[in-house]
C-alpha positions as CSV (number, residue, x, y, z in Angstrom):
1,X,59.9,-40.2,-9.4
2,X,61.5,-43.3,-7.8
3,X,58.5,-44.4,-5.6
4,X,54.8,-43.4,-5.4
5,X,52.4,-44.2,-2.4
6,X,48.9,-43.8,-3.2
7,X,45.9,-44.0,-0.6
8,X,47.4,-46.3,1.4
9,X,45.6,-47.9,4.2
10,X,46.8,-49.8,7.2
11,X,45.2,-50.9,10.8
12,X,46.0,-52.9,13.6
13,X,42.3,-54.3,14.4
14,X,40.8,-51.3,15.8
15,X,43.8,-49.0,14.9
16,X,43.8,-47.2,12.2
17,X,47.1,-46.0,11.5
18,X,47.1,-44.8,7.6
19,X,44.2,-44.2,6.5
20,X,44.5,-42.4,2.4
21,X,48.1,-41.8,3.1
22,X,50.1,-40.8,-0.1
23,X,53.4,-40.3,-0.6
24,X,56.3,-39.7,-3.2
25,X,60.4,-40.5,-3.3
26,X,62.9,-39.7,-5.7
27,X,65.9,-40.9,-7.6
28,X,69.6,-39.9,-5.7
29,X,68.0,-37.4,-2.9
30,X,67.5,-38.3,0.7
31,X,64.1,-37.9,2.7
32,X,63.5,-37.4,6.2
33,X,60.7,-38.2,8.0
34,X,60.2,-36.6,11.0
35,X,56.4,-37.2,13.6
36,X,55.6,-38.1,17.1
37,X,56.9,-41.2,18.4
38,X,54.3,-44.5,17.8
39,X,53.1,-43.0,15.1
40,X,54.2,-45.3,12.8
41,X,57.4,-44.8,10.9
42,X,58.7,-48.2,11.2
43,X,55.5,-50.0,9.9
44,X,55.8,-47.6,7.2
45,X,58.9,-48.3,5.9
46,X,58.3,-51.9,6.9
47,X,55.1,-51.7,4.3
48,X,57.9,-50.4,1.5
49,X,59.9,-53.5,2.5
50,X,57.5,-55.7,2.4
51,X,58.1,-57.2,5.7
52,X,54.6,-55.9,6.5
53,X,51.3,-56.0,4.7
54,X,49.0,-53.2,4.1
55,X,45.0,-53.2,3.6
56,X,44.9,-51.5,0.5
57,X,46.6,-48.8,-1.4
58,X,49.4,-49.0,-3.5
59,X,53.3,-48.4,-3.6
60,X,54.6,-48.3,-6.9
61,X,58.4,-48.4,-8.3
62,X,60.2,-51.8,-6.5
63,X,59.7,-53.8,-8.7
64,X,63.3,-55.2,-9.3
65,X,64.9,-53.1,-6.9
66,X,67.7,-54.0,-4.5
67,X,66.5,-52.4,-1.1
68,X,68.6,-52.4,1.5
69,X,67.5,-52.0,5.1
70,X,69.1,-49.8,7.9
71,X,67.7,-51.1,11.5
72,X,67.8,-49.0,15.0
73,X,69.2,-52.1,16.1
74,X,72.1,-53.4,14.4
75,X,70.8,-56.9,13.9
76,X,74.3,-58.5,14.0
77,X,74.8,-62.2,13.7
78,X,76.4,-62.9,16.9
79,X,78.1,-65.9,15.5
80,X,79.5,-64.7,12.6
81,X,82.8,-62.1,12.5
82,X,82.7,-58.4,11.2
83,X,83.8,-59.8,7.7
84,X,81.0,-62.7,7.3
85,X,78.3,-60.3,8.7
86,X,78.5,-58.1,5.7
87,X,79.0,-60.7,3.3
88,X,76.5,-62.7,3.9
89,X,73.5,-60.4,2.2
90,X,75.8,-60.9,-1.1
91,X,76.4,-64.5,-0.5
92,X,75.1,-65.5,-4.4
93,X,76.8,-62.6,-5.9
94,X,80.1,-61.8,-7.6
95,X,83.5,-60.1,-6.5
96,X,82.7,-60.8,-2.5
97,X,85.6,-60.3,-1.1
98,X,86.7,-56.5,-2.8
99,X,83.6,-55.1,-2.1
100,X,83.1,-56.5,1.6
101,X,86.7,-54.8,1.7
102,X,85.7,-51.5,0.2
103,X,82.5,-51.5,2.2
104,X,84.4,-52.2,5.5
105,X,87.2,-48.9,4.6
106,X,84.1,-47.0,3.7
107,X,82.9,-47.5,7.7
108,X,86.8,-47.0,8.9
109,X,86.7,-50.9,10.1
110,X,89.6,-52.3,8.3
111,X,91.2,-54.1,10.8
112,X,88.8,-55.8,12.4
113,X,87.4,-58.1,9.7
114,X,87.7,-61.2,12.1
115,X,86.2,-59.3,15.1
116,X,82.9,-60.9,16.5
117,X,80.0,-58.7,17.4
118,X,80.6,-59.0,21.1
119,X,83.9,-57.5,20.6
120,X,82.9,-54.5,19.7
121,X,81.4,-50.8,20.8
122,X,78.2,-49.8,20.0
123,X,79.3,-47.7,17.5
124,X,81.4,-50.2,15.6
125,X,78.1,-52.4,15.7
126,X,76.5,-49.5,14.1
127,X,79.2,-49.0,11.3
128,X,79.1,-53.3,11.0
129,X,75.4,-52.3,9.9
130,X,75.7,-49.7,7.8
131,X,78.7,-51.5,5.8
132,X,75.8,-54.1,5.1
133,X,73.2,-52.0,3.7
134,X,76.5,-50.2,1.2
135,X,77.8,-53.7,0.0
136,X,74.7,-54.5,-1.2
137,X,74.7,-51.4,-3.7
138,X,70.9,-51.0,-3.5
139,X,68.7,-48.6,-5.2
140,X,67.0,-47.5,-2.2
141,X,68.4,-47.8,1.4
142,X,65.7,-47.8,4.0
143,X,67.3,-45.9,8.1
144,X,64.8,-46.4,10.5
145,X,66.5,-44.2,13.5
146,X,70.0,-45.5,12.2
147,X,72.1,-43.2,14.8
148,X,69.7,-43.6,17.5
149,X,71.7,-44.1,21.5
150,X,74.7,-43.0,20.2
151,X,76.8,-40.6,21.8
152,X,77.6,-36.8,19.6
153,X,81.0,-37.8,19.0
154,X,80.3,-41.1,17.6
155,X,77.1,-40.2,15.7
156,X,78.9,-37.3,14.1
157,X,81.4,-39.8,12.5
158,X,79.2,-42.3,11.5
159,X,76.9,-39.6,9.8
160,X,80.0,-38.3,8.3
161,X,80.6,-42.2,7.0
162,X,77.0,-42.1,5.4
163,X,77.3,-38.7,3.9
164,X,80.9,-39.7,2.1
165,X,79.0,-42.4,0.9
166,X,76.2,-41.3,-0.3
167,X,78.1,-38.5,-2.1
168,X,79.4,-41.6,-4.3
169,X,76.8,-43.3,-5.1
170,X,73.7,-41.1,-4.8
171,X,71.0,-43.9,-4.3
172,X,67.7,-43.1,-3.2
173,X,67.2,-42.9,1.0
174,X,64.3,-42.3,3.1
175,X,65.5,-42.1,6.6
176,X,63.4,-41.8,10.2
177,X,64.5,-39.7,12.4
178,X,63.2,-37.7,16.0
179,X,66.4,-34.9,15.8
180,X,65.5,-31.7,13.1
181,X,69.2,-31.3,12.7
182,X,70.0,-34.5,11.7
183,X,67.4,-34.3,8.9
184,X,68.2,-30.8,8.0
185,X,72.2,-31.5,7.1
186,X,71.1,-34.4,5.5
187,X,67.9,-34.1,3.9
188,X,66.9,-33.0,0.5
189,X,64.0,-33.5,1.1
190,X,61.3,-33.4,4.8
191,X,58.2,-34.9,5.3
192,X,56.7,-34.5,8.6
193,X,54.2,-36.7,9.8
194,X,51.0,-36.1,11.8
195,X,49.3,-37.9,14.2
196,X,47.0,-41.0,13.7
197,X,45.7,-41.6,11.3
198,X,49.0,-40.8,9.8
199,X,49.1,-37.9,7.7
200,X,51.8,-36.0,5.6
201,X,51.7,-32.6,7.2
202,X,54.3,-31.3,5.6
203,X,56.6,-32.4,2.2
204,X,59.4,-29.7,2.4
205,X,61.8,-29.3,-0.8
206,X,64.9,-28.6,1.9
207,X,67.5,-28.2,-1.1
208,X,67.2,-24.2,-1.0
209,X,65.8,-23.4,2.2
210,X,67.9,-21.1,4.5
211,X,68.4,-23.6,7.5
212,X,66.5,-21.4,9.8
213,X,63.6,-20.9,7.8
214,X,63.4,-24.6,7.3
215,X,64.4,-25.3,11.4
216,X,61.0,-22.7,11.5
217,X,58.9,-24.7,9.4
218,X,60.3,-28.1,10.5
219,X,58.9,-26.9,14.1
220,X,55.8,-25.5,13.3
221,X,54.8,-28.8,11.9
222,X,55.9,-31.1,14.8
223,X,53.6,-28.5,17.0
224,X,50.4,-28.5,15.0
């Protein structure tokens, strides 16, 4: 187990929004979490980040982890190029300039190191962003609707970036996500969220699952 969520509690004055919520990630697979919109996937993984408190609960297993952070905005510095944009998050660290290279092949940007922000598509904001979260090498990257607005043929590449990736380096991912067939190519694992207070509906091992059984249960959750 890479990271354990146990009772964990959360509200927003009046709003309860977890409420006993448990939870459980592991080392080199990728988990999906699928619910309604508002329910309350970005404070959650905003809680693992520690951006946000919690009430009480715990969430066990960061200590000394490098977590990187995949935004459904790109959060680009709009004064700094393609190049300093990734580098920046490894400003103290060693070898800078080979691995903000590799990170920026491994997003098909090479070429475009001295591009600023307004320069470019959407989609080559996007990639900018994910060549961020891979030069910092973390143990678990954090997607909170990471291909979200993008058109097919650019999500499909970018998703195809990811995937080569991850392949390599097998980290640990937990990714948000509203489309089922997003999560199911990429998912090992499915956890589909109910409405407030949030509850795990559904934890669905999606490594053996015939893709329409799983597309079956993935729906029959969502609808409960």
């Amino acid at each position: 187990m890479f990271l354990n969520i146990q009772n964990l509690k959360k509200a927003y004055e009046e709003e309860v929004i977890f409420d006993g919520f448990n939870m459980s990630l592991y080392e080199h697979e990728i988990t999906c979490v699928l619910g309604p919109s508002g329910v309350g996937k970005s404070t959650l993984f905003n809680m693992i980040a520690n951006i946000e408190t919690y009430d009480s609960g715990t969430i066990e297993g960061l200590a000394h982890k490098r977590i990187a952070y995949v935004f459904q905005e790109d959060r680009l510095l709009e004064w700094k190029n393609v190049y300093d944009n990734i580098a920046f998050v490894i400003a103290e660290e060693k070898n800078i300039r080979m691995r903000v290279e590799e990170a920026i092949r491994s997003v098909k940007l090479t070429g475009y190191e001295n591009y600023y922000p307004k320069e470019l598509s959407g989609g080559m904001r996007q990639r900018v962003s994910l060549a961020r979260a891979f030069v910092y090498k973390p143990d678990l990257m954090l997607m909170d609707e990471p291909f979200k607005g993008l058109d097919i043929a650019l999500k499909e590449g970018i998703i195809d970036d990811f995937e080569a990736h991850w392949e390599k380096n097998k980290y640990c991912v937990i990714m948000s996500t509203h489309d089922i067939e997003e999560a199911i190519r990429l998912a090992q694992r499915i956890i589909v969220l109910g409405k407030k207070p949030v509850v795990a509906m559904a934890d669905i091992d999606a490594k053996e699952m015939d893709k329409g059984h799983l597309r079956r249960q993935i729906k029959k959750h969502l609808e409960e």
